[in-house]
C-alpha positions in Angstrom: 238.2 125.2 107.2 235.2 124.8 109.9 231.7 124.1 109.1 228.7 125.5 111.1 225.3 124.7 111.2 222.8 127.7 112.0 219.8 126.4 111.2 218.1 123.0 109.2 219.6 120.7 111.7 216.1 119.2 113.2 213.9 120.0 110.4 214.1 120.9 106.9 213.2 124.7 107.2 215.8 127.6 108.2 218.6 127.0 106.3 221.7 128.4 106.7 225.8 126.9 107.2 228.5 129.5 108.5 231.8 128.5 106.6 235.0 129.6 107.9 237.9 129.6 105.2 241.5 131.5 105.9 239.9 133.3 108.6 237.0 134.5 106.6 233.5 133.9 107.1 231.2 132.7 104.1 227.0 131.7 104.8 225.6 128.9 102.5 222.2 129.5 102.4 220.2 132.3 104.7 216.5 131.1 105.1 214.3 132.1 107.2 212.4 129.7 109.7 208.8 128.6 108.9 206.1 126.8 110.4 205.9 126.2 114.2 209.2 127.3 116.0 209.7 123.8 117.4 213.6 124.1 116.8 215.3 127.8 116.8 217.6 128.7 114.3 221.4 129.7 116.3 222.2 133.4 116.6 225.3 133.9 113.8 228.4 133.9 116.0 229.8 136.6 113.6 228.5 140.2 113.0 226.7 140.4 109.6 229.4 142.7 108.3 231.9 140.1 108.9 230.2 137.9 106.1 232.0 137.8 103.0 229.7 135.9 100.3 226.3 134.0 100.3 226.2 130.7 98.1 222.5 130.2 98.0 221.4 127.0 96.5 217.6 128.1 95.4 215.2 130.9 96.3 212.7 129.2 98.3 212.0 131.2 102.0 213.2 128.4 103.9 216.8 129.2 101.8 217.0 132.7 100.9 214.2 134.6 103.4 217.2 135.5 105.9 218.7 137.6 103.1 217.0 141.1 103.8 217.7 140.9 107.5 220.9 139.9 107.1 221.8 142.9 104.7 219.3 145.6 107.4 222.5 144.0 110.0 225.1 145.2 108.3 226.0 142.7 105.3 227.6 144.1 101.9 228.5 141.2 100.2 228.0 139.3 97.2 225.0 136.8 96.9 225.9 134.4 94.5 223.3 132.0 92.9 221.9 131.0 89.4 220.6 133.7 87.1 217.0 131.8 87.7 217.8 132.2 91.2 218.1 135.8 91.1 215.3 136.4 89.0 212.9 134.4 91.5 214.2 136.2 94.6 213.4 139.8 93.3 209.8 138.6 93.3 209.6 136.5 96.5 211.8 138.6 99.1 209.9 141.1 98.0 206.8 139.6 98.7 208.4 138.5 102.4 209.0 141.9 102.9 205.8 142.9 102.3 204.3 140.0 104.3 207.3 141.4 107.5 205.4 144.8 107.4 201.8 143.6 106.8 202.2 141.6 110.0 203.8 144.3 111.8 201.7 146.7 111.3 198.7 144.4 112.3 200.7 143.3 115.9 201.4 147.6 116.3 197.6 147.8 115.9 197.3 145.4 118.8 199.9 146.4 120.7 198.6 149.9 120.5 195.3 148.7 122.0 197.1 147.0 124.9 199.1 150.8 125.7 202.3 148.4 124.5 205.0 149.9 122.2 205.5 149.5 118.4 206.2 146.2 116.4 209.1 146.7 114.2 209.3 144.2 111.3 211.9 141.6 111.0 212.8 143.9 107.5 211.2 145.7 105.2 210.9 146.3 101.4 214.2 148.4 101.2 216.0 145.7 103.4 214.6 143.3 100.3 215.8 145.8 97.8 219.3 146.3 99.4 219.7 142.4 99.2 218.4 142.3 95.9 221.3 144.8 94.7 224.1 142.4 95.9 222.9 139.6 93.6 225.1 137.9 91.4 223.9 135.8 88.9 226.1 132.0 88.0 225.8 130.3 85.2 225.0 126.0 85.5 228.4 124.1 85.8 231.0 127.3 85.1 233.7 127.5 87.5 233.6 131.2 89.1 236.2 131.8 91.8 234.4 134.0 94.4 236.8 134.7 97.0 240.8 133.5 97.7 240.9 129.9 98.0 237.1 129.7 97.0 235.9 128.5 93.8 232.2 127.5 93.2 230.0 125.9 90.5 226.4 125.4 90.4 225.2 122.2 89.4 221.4 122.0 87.8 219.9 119.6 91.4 215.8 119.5 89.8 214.5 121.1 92.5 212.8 124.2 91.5 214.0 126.5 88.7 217.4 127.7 89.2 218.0 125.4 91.8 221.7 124.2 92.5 223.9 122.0 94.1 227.1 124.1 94.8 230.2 122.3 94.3 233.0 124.1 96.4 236.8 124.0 96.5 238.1 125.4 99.7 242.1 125.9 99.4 244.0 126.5 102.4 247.5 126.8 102.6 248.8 124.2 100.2 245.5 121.8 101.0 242.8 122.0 99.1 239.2 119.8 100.0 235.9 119.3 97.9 232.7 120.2 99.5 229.1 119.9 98.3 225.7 120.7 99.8 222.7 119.6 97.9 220.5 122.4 98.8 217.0 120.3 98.0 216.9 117.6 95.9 214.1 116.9 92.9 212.7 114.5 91.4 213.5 113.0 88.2 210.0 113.5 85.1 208.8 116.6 86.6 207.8 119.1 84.0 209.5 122.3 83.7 212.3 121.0 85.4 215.6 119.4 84.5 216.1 115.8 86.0 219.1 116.2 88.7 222.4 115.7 87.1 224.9 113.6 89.3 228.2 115.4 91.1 231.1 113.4 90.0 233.0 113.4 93.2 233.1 115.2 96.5 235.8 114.7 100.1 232.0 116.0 102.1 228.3 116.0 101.3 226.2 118.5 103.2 222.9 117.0 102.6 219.4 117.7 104.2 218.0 114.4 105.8 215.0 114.0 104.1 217.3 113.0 101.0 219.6 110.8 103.0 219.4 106.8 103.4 217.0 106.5 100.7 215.9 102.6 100.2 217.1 100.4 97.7 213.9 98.7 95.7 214.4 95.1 97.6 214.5 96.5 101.1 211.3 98.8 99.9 209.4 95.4 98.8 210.3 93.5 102.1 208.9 96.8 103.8 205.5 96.5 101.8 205.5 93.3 102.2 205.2 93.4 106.0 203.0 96.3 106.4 200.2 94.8 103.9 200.4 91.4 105.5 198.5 92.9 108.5 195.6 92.2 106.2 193.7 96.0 106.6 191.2 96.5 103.5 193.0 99.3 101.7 196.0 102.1 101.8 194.6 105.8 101.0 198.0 108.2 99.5 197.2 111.3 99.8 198.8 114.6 98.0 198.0 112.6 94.7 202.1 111.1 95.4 202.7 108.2 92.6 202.7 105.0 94.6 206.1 102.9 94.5 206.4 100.4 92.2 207.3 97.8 95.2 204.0 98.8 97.3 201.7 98.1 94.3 203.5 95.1 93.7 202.8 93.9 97.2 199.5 95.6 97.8 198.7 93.1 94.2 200.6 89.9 95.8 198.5 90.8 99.3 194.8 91.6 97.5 194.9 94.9 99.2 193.6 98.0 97.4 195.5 100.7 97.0 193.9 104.2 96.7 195.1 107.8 95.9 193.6 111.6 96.8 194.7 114.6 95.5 193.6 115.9 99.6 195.9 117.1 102.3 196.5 114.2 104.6 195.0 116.2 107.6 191.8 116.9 105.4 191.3 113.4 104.1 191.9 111.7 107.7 189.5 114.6 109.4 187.0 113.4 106.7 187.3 109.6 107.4 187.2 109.8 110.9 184.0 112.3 111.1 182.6 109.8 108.0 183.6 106.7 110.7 181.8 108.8 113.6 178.8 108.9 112.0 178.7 105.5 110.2 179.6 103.8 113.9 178.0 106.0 115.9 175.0 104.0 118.3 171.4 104.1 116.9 168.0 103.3 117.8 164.5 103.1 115.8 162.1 105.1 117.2 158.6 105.5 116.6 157.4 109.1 115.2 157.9 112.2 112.9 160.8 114.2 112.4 160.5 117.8 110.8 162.4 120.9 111.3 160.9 124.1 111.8 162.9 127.8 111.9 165.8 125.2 112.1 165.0 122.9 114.8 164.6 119.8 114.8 161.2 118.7 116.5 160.6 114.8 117.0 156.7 114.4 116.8 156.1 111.0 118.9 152.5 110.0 120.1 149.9 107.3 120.1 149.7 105.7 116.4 146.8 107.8 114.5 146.7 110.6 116.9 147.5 113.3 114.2 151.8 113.5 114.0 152.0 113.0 110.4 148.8 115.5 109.8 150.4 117.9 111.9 153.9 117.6 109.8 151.7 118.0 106.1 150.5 121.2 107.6 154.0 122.7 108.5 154.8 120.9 105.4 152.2 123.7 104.4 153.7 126.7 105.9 157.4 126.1 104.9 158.9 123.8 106.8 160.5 120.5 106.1 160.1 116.9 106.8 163.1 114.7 107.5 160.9 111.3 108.7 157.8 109.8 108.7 157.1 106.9 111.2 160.2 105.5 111.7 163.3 107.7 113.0 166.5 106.4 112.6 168.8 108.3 115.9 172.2 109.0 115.9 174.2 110.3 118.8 176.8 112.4 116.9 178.2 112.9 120.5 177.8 113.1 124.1 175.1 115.4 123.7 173.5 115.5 120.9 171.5 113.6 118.3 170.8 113.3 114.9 167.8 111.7 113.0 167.3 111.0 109.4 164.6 108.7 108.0 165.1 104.6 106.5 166.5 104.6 103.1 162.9 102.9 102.0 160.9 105.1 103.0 162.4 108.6 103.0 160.6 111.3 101.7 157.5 109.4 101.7 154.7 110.7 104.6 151.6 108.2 105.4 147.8 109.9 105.5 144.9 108.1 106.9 142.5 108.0 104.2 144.8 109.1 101.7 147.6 106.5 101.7 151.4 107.7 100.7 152.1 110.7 99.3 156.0 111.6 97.9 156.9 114.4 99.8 159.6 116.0 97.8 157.4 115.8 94.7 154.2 117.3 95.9 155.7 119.9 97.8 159.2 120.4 96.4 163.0 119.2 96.9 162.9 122.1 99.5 160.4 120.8 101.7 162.7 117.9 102.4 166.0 117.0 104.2 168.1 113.9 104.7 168.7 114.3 108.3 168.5 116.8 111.0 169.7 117.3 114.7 167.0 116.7 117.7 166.7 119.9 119.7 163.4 119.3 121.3 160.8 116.3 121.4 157.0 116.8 121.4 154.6 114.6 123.1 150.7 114.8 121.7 148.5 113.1 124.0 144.4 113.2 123.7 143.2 116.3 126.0 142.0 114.4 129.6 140.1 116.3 132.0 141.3 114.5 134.9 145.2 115.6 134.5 146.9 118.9 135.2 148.7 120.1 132.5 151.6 122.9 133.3 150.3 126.2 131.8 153.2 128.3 132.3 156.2 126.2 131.2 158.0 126.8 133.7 158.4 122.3 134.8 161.4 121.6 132.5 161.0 118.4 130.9 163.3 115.7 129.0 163.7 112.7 127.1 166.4 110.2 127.7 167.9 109.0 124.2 171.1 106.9 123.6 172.4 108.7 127.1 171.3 112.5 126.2 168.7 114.1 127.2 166.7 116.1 124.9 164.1 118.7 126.3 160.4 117.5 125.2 157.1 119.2 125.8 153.6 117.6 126.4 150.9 119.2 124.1 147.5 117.8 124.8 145.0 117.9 121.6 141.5 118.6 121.2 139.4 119.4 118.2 140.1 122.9 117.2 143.7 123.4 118.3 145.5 124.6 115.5 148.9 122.0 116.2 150.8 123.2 113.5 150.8 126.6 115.1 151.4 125.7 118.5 154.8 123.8 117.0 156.1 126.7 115.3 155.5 128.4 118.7 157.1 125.6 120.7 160.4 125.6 118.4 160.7 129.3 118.9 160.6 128.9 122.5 162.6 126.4 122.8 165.2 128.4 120.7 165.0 131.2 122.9 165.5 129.0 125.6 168.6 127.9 124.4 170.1 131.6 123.2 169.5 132.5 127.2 165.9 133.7 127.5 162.7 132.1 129.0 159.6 133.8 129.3 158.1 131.7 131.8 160.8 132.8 134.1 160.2 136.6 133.3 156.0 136.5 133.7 156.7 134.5 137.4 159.9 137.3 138.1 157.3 140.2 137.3 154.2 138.5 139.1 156.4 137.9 142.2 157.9 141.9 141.7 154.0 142.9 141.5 153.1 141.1 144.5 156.1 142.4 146.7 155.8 145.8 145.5 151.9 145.7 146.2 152.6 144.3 149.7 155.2 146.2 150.5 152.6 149.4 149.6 149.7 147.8 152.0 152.5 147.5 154.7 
């Protein structure tokens, strides 16, 4: 007798043991490989025609998705597994097969594009069916002798319905050995399923690691015990997964709480740490109004009184929405941007000279409101003085330093009679096309230089 290991040697995916008894060749298992190829399954070291019988313990991909290609290879055996088995593989190596040819077709597509040749898939629907025909259904714990010197029996293992541990006597000669392999191994209380009943006795256990040197409860508690003496404020499970008995026990004995999420791991951990990037992120106060307009966030600073939170009512007016009133709480998110919102205190609420405070959301609406908002551009009012030189064609870029980042800002001088709410909306606009590639600055001074060139060049 020889045992070979094709595949589910460095993970738990790919399964699949070559058996060699009295010179024949048996496959426990044929599953197909998923997830990222870190570990390649071994090429069979036999033809498929030279395959006897496949044992499969249940019908999950990683176990029986191998089947189809190994029947399009030549393979006319017998497939031997639970009735429940059989009944779950016509619909899932089906399914495979029609996932093989969907994905096919879509990498032909490409490599049609590219002038490359035709994707074949790895088998197709009447592989699936051909494999499907050579199914023969076991019943739980009934001896069935499936080849000379072979007799199996399926043992209910809790792992998904029709699962099995295959029990295996292997008779060469006047020797005979007991060998079982697991397959996977279920829990006990799940609903649906069976609790996993024990195998008397076995000479060899082919098990899949993730099953092997399971804990005993006192080692689990001293392991507990060490990892919440570090003294961290609380242990997040995710997957919803019940919580040992030992780890509350210590989590109790350490004062630590212990949490549970029905979430992914990668989800919950990508939500804590962009939660932990914003909460510790660096901040200043800043003096000013923050409103968004046509989705950009314009911080309004300025001389107190000078008109900032008049200007924001008025675009408050026109559709836009107010994030802060005269103090701005900045963010920076990261290296290059930043993101304002308003004090708890006093969000919402805008100050009028002459009026007082005024709720924002109620007057004008839940929509004319938001809780924060990035800062794409800051605005500078200053009193209109007749002894500076303001730049009337945009074209001298300038920019606020903030936290490290620096944010583009314009200078808008006021007068009586400038209609500021309008020359905002104008100035997020611009600064939008700006930042999609196009500045009209640039274009008036390329044309009035192209003009002048073309005129000269004429005179010449």
């Amino acid at each position: 007798m020889k045992v070979q290991f094709i595949g589910a040697t460095h993970e738990v995916t790919g399964s699949c043991t070559l058996l060699e008894v009295n010179g024949r060749y048996y496959l426990v298992d044929c599953g197909m490989e998923q997830g990222e190829d870190i570990f390649q399954n071994v090429p069979l070291p036999v033809p498929a025609n030279a395959i006897e019988a496949v044992f499969l313990t249940h019908a999950h991909i990683d176990h029986s998705g191998m089947l189809p290609k190994l029947c399009k290879d030549g393979f006319r055996g017998q497939i031997y597994a639970t009735e429940a088995t059989c009944n779950l593989c016509r619909i899932m190596l089906m399914d495979s097969a029609h996932i093989q040819e969907s994905e096919a077709q879509w990498r032909t597509r490409k490599a049609e594009r590219a002038g490359e040749r035709a994707v074949e898939p790895v088998y197709d629907t009447n592989d699936a069916a051909a494999a499907l025909r050579l199914l023969r259904p076991c019943q739980y714990n009934a001896a069935v002798q499936a080849a000379e010197g072979i007799i199996i029996r399926m043992t209910d293992i809790g792992h998904l319905l029709g699962s099995a541990a295959i029990e295996m006597w292997l008779t060469e000669g006047q020797q005979t050995r007991k060998i079982v392999f697991s397959g996977d191994v279920g829990n006990v209380n799940q609903p649906l399923l069976r609790d996993p009943q024990p195998v008397a006795e076995t000479e060899y256990l082919v098990i899949e690691s993730t099953y092997g040197d399971r804990l005993q409860p006192k080692e689990r508690g001293a392991i507990f015990d060490r990892l919440f003496s570090y003294k961290f404020p609380a242990l997040l499970i995710a997957r919803d997964i019940p919580p040992h008995a030992e780890c509350l026990q210590m989590a109790q004995k350490h004062n630590v709480t212990v949490l549970r999420t029905k979430e992914a791991t990668s989800t919950i951990v990508s939500t804590i740490i962009t939660y932990l990037k914003a909460a510790l992120a660096p901040r200043i106060t800043r003096h000013g109004v923050l409103v968004e307009v046509y989705g950009e966030g314009i911080l309004l600073i300025g001389d107190s009184g000078i008109g900032k939170s008049e200007a924001a009512v008025e675009l408050l007016k026109r559709g836009h929405r107010l994030i802060a009133d005269d103090a701005v709480e900045i963010r920076k998110v990261s290296t290059n941007s930043l993101v304002g919102t308003a004090p708890k205190l006093i969000r919402n609420y805008i100050e009028l000279r002459g009026i007082g405070i005024i709720n924002v959301a109620k007057l004008f609406g839940m929509g004319a409101v938001r809780t924060e908002n990035e800062i794409n551009l800051i605005v500078n009012i200053v009193p209109w003085n007749t002894q500076e030189v303001y730049d009337r064609l945009g074209l001298e870029e300038q920019y606020m330093e903030l936290l490290g980042v620096k944010v583009p800002m314009n200078t808008i001088p006021i007068t009586p009679g400038r209609n500021l709410a309008m020359i905002l909306e104008v100035a997020a606009m611009n600064n939008r096309q700006k930042k999609l590639g196009y500045n009209a600055a640039l274009e008036f001074t390329e044309q009035v230089n192209q003009h002048f060139d073309e005129n000269m060049g004429k005179n010449g």
